[in-house]
Structures are given as C-alpha cells and as structure tokens.
Backbone as numpy.savetxt, mean C-alpha at the origin, in Angstrom:
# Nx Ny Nz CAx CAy CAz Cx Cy Cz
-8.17 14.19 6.37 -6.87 13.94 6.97 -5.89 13.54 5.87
-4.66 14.17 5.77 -3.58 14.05 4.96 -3.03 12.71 5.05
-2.49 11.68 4.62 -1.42 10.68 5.36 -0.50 10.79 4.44
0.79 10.19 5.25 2.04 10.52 4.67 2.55 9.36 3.76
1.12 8.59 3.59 1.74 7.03 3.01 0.99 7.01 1.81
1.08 6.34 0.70 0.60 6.32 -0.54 0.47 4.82 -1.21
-0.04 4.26 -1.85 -0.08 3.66 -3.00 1.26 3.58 -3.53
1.80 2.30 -3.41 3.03 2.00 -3.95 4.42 2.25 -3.22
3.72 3.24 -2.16 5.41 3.42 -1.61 5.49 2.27 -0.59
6.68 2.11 -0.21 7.54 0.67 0.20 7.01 1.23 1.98
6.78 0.28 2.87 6.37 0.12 4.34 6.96 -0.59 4.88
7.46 -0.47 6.08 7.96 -1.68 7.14 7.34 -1.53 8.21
6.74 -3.28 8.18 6.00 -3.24 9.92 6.39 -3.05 11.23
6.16 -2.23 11.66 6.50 -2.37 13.24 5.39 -2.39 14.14
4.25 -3.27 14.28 3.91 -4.61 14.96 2.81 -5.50 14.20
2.84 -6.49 15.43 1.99 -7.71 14.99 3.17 -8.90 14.55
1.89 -9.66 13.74 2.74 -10.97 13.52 3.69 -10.89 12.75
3.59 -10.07 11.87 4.56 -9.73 10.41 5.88 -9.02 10.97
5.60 -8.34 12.28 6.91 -6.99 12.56 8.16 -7.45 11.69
8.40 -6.35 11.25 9.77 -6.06 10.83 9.90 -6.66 9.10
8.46 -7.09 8.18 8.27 -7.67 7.03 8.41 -6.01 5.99
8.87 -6.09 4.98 8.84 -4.73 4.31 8.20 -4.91 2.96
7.08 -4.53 2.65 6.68 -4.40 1.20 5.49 -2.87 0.63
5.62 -3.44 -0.90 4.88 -2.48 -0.87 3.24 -2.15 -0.93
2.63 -0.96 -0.61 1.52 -0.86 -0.46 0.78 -0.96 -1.66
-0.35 -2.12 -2.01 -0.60 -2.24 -2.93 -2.40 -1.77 -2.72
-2.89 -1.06 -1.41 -4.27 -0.66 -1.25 -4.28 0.14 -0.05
-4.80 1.66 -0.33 -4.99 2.73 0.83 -6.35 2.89 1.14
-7.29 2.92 2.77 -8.43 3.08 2.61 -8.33 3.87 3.69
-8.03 5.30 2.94 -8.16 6.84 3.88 -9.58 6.98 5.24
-10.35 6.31 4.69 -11.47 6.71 5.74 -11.27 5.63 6.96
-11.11 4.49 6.27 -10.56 3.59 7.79 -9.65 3.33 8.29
-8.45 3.89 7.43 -7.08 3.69 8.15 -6.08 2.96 8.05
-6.53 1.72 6.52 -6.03 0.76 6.81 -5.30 0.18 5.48
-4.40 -0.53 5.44 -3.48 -0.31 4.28 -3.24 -1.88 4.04
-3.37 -2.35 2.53 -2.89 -3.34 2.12 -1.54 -3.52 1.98
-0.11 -5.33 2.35 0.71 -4.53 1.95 1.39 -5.88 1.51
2.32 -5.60 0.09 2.25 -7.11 -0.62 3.32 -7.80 0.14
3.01 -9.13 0.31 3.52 -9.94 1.37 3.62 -10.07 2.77
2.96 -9.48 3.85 2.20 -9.22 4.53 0.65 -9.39 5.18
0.47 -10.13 6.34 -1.21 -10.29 6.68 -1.53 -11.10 6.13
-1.25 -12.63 5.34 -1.47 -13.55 3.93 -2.35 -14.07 4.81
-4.16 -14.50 4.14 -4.55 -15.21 4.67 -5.47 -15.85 3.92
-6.11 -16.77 3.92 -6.67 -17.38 2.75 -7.78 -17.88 2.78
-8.49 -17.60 1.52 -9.65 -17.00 1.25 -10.08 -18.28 0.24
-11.71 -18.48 0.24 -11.84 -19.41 -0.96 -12.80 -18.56 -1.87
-12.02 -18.70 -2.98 -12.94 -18.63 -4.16 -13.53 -19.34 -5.27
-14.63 -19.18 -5.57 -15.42 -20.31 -5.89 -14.54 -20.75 -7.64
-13.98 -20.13 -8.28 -13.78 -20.20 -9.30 -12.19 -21.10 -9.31
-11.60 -20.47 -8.24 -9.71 -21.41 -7.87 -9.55 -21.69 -7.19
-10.59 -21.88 -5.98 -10.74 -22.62 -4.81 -9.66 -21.44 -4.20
-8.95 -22.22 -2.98 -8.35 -21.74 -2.20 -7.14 -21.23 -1.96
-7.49 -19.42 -2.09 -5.92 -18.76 -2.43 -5.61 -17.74 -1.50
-4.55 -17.64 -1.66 -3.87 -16.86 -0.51 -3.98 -15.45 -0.75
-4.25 -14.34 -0.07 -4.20 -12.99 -0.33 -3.87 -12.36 1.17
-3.55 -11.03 0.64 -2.93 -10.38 1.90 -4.46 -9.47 2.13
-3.95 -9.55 3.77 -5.43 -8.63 4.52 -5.03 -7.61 4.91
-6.32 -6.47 5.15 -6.02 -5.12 5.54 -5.19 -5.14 7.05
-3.94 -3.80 6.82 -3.37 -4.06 8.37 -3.98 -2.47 8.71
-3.47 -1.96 10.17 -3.60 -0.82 10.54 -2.59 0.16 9.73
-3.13 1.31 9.81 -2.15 2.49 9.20 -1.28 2.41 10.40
-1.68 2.64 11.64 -0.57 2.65 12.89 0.81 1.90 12.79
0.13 0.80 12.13 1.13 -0.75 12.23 2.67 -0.42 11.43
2.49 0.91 10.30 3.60 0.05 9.80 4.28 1.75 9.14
5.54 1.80 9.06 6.22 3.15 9.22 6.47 3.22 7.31
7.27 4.03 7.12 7.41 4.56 5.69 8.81 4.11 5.64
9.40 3.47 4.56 10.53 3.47 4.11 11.26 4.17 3.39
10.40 4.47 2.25 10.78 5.30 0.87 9.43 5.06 -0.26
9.49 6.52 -0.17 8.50 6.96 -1.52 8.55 6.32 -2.55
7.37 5.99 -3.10 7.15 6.18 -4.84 7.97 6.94 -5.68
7.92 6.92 -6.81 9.10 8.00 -7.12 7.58 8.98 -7.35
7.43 10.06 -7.77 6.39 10.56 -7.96 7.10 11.43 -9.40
6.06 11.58 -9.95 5.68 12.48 -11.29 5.62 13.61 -11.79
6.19 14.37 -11.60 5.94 15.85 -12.43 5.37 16.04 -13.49
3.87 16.69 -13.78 2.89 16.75 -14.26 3.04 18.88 -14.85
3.99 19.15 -15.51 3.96 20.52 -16.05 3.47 20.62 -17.45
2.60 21.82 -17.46 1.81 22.21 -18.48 2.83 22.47 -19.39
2.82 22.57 -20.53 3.65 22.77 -21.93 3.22 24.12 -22.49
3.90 24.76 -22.60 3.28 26.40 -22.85 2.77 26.06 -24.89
2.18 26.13 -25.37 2.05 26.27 -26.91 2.35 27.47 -27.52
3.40 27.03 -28.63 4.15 28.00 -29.44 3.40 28.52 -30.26
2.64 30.24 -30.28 1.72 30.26 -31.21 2.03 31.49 -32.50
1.73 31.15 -33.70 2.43 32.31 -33.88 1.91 32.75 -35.29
C-alpha cells in the first residue's frame, strides 16, 4: 500500500486528544499504520539511564491529514564527458 505521508512532512491532527496540534513526522510504520509525530501523543516513559522522560507515542495514520510535503530531492544521473 502506497501512503501519501512520509518522513518529515508536516501533519495536522484531526482527532483525539491532540486534534488540531501540527508537527512533523518524525517515524512511519507502513505495515501498521501508524505514525510518530513531534509534539504530539507525549507520554512518559522511564529509562533506566535518565529516569523519567517524555516521548511522543505512535498515533493512527487515520488520525492526522497532510499539510505540506518535505521538500523532496532530485536525484539525476550526470551523463560523463568522454572523449
């Protein structure tokens, strides 16, 4: 399945507790659906090394619409001058 959302591009929630929070996607997990997104879902976690820190949790892909792309990259081959 294709999705129209990526790694890095900017999201706004439309539902749950966060609705209407906008950041960007900092984790895509194509097989389950579900998208990390920075500032967003914060919930906190202990770890044994800094004790107790805050991180954002997986939301639904459903949950949250597209704002604007990544910029993306153009990747063209360079012909070599041979002679």
């Amino acid at each position: 399945m294709k999705l129209k959302i990526k790694k890095g591009d900017t999201v706004e929630v439309v539902a749950g507790g966060d609705k209407g929070k906008k950041g960007l996607v900092l984790e895509l997990n194509s097989s389950k659906l579900k998208v990390r997104i920075q500032g967003a879902k914060m919930q906190t976690c202990y770890d044994k090394e800094e004790g107790m820190v805050k991180r954002e949790g997986l939301m639904d892909y459903s949950n949250v619409k597209l704002v604007s792309a990544a910029k993306a990259v153009k990747r063209t081959k360079s012909k070599a001058k041979s002679k």
